[in-house]
KOLVEXBA-980040 format. One record per residue (C-alpha): x, y, z; residue in three letters; residue number from 0. Coordinates in Angstrom, 1 decimal, padded with zeros to 4 digits. Layout:
N
X, Y, Z, ALA, NUM
...
This chain:
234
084.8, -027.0, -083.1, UNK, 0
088.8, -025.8, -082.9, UNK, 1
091.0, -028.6, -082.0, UNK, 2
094.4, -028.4, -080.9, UNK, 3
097.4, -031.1, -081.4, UNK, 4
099.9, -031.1, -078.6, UNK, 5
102.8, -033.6, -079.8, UNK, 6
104.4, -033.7, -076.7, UNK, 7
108.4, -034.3, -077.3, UNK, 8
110.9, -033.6, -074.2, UNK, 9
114.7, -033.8, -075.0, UNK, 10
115.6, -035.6, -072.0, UNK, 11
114.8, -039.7, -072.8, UNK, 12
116.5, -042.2, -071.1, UNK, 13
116.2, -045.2, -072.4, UNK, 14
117.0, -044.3, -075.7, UNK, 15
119.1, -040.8, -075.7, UNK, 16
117.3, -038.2, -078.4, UNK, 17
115.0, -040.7, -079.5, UNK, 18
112.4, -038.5, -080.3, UNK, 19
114.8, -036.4, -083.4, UNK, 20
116.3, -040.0, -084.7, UNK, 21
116.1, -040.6, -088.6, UNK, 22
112.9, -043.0, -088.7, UNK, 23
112.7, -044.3, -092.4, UNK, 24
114.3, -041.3, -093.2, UNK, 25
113.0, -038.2, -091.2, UNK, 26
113.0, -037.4, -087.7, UNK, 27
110.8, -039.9, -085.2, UNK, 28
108.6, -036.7, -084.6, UNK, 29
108.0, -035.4, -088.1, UNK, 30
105.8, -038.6, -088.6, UNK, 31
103.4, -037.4, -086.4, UNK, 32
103.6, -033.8, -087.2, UNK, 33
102.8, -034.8, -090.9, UNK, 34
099.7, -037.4, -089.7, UNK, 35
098.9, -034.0, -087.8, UNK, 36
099.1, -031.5, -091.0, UNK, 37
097.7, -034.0, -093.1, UNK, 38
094.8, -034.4, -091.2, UNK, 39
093.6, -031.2, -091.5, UNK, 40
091.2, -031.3, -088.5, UNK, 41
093.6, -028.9, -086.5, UNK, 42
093.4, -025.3, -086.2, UNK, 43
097.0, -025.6, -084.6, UNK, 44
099.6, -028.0, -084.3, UNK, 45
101.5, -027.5, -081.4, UNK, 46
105.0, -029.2, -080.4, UNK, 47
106.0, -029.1, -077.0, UNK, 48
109.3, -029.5, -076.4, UNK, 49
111.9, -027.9, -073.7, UNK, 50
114.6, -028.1, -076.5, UNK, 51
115.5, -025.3, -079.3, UNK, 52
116.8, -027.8, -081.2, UNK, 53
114.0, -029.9, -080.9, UNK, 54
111.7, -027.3, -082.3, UNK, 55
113.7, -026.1, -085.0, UNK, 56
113.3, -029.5, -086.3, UNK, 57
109.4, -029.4, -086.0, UNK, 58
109.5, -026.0, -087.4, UNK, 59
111.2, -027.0, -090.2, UNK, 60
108.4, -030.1, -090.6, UNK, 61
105.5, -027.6, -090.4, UNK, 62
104.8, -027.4, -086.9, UNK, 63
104.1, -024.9, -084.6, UNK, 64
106.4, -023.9, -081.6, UNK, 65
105.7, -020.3, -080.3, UNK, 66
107.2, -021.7, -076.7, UNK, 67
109.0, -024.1, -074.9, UNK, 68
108.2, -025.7, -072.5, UNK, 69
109.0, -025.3, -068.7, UNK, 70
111.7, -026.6, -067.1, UNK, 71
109.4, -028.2, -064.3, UNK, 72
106.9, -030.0, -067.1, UNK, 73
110.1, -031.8, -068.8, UNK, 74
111.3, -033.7, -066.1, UNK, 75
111.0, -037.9, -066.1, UNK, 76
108.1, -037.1, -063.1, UNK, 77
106.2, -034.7, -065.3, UNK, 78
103.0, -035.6, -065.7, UNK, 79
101.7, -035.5, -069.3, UNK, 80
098.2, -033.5, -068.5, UNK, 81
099.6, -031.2, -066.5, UNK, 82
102.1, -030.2, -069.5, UNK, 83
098.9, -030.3, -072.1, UNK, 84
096.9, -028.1, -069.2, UNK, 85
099.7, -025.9, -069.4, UNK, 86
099.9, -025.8, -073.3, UNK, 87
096.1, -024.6, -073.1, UNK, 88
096.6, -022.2, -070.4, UNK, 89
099.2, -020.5, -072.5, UNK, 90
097.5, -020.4, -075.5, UNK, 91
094.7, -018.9, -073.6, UNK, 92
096.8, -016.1, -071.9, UNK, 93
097.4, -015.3, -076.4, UNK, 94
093.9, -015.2, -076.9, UNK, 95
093.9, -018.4, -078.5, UNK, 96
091.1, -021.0, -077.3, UNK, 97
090.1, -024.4, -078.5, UNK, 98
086.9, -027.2, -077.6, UNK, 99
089.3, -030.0, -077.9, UNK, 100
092.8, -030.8, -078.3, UNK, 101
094.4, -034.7, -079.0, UNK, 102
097.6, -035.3, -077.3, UNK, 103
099.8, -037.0, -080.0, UNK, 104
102.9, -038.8, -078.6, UNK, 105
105.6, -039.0, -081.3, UNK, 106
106.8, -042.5, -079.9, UNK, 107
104.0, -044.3, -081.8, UNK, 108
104.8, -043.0, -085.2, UNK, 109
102.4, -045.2, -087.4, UNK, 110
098.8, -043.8, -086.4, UNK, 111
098.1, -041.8, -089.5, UNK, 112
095.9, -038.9, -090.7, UNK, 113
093.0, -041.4, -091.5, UNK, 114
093.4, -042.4, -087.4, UNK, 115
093.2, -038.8, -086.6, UNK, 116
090.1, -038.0, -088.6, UNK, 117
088.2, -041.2, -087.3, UNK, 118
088.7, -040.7, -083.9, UNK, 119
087.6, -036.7, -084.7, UNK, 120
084.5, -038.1, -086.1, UNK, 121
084.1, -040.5, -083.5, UNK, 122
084.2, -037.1, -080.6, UNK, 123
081.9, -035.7, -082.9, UNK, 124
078.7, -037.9, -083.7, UNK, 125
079.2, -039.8, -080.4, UNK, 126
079.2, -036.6, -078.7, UNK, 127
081.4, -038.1, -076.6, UNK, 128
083.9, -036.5, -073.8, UNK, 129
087.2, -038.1, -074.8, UNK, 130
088.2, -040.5, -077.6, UNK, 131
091.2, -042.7, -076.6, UNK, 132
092.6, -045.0, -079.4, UNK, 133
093.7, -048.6, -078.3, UNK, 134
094.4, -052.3, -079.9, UNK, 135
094.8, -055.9, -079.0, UNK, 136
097.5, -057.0, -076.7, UNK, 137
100.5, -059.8, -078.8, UNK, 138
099.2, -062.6, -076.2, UNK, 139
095.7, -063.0, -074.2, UNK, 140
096.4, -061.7, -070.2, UNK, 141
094.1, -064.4, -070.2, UNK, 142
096.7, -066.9, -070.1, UNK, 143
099.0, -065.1, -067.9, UNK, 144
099.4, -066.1, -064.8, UNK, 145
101.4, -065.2, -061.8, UNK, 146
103.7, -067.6, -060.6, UNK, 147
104.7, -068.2, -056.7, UNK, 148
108.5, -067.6, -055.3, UNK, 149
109.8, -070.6, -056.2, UNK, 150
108.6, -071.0, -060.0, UNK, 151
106.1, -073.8, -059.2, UNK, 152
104.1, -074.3, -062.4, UNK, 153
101.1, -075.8, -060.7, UNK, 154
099.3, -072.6, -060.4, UNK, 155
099.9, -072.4, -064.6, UNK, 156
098.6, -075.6, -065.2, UNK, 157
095.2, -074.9, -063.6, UNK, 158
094.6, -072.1, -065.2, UNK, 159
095.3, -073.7, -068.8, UNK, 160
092.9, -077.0, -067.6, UNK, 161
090.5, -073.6, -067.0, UNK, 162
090.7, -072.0, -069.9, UNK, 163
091.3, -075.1, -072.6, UNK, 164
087.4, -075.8, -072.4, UNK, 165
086.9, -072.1, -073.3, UNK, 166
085.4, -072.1, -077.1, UNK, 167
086.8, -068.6, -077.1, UNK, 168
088.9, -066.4, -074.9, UNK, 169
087.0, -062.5, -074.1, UNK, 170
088.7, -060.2, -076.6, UNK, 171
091.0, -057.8, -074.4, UNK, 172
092.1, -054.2, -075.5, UNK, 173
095.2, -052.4, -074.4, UNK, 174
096.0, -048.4, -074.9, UNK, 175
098.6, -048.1, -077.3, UNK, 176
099.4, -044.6, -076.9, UNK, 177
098.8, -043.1, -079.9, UNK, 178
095.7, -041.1, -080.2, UNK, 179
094.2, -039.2, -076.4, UNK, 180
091.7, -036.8, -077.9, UNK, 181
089.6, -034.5, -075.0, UNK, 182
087.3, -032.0, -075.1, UNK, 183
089.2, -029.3, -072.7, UNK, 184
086.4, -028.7, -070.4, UNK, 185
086.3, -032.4, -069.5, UNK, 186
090.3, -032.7, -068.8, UNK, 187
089.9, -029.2, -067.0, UNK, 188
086.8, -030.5, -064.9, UNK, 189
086.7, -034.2, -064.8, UNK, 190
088.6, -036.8, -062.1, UNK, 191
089.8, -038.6, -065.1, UNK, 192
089.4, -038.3, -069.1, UNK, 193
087.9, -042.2, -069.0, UNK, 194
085.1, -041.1, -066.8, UNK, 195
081.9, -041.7, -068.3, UNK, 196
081.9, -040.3, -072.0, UNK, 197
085.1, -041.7, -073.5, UNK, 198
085.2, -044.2, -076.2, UNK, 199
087.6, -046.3, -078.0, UNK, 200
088.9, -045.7, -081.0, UNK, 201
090.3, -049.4, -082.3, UNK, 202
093.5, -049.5, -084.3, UNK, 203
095.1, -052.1, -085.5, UNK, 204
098.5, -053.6, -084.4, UNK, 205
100.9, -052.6, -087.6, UNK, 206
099.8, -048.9, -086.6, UNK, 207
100.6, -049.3, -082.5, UNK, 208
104.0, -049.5, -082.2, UNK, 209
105.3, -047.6, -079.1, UNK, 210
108.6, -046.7, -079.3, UNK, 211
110.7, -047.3, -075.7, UNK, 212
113.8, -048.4, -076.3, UNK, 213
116.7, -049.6, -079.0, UNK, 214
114.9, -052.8, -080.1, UNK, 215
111.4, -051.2, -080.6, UNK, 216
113.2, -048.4, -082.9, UNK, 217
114.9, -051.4, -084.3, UNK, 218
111.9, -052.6, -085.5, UNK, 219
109.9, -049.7, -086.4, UNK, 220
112.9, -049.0, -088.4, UNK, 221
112.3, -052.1, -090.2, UNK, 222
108.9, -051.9, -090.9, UNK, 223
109.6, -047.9, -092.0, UNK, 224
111.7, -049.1, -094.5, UNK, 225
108.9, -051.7, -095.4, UNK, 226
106.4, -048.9, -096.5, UNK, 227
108.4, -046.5, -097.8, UNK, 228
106.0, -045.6, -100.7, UNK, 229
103.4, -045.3, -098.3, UNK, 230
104.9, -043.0, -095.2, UNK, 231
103.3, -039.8, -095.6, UNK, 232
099.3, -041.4, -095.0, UNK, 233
């Protein structure tokens, strides 16, 4: 099979201005994934998508591939991120370039490694499986969330603890955590939705799920960077 990576990197965050080019542990917050990506070495192309030039010189210059930017439509906040990877493949396409499956790898979650990459490839592989979508275990249970009424009343609260104390164990719950979407292009092209029937989970564990948003989760990816250090380049 020929897989694709699309890291998918737009120049126009919000919430925290340029955030996918800031000095993570010492190299950009993108150049984490493009080396997980290269390191791999499950990709017959690793593509950044970006509508900046300076944006792609910097994943140029950390070994990934840029042969166009992106559209000015497909970078906007409303942009929705399969129509930008359907776009990716339709260009490659128009170059005579065509691949089975490609994984959409956001830079924002700069922890998943090569090994993650290559699991989740073997996963698509011997599962035969549609899509492989990588996800791990929420902070807190939403088992003991609870939605309170206008005017903060914590009665509602208390009867679903006096529910849930007798429980000997709470269900184990999974959230996506961003990091790993990989498809086989046929199915995004052709299905409803890549979690139809066919897509498993890839489980990863919480010190590799951080999703950059804002100032205080670069804060503390920051932290932990420095932290492993020896280690950054698995």
């Amino acid at each position: 099979m020929k897989y694709l990576a699309v890291i998918t990197a737009r120049s126009g965050s919000k919430g925290l201005r340029d955030k996918n080019i800031l000095p993570l542990g010492g190299i950009p917050l993108s150049a984490w994934t493009i080396r997980a990506a290269l390191e791999s070495g499950v990709f017959d192309e690793v593509h950044f998508s970006t509508d900046s030039e300076k944006y792609a010189a910097i994943a140029r210059e950390y070994g990934a591939s840029v042969p166009f930017l992106r559209d000015a439509e497909l970078a906007t906040d409303g942009a929705d991120t399969w129509d930008v990877v359907k776009a990716t493949i339709g260009k490659y396409r128009a170059a005579g370039k065509n691949f089975d499956a490609f994984m959409l790898l956001q830079p924002t979650v700069p922890f998943r490694n090569a090994d993650d990459i290559r699991e989740a490839v073997r996963m698509l592989e011997e599962k035969n499986a549609k899509a492989v979508v990588s996800v791990t275990e929420p902070e807190h249970s939403p088992f003991w969330c609870a939605e309170l009424p206008p005017d903060g009343d914590m009665r509602v609260y208390h009867e679903k603890i006096q529910y849930l104390i007798g429980r000997q164990k709470l269900p184990q719950q999974w959230i996506l955590n961003g990091a790993i979407y990989l498809v086989r292009v046929d199915h995004l092209l052709n299905a409803r939705s890549i979690y139809e029937s066919g897509c498993y989970a890839y489980k990863m564990p919480r010190e590799r799920s951080f999703d950059i948003d804002d100032r205080l989760d670069f804060d503390i990816c920051e932290f932990l960077a420095t932290k492993r250090q020896p280690d950054r380049h698995d």
